[in-house]
C-alpha positions, 0 to 999 in steps of 0.5 A, a space after each residue: 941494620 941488615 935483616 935475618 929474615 930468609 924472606 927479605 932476599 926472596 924479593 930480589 931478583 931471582 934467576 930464571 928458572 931455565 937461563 938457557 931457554 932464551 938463549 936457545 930460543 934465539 939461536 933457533 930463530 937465527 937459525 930458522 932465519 938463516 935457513 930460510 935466507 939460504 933457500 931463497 938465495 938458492 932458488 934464485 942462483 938454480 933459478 938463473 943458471 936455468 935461465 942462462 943460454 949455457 945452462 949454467 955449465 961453465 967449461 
């Protein structure tokens, strides 16, 4: 026999107050992720055209 009661279904599941908020978190951290991988792949790569004899200038 279902209730009439408003506040039975309080006690179910309700949604997020901001559903968005974890997926924007986590799209910042790929991000921060990604940025940060890509400057240390940029180190290296600056790093090692300095280091080779032609200064990495290809002709």
């Amino acid at each position: 026999m279902p209730s009439n009661d408003p506040d039975s279904s309080a006690d179910k599941s309700t949604p997020p107050q901001d559903p968005n908020a974890d997926v924007s978190a986590a799209v910042e951290d790929l991000l921060n992720t990604l940025s940060s991988k890509f400057a240390s792949v940029s180190s290296e790569i600056f790093a090692k055209s300095k280091s080779s004899p032609d200064g990495g200038e290809k002709r």
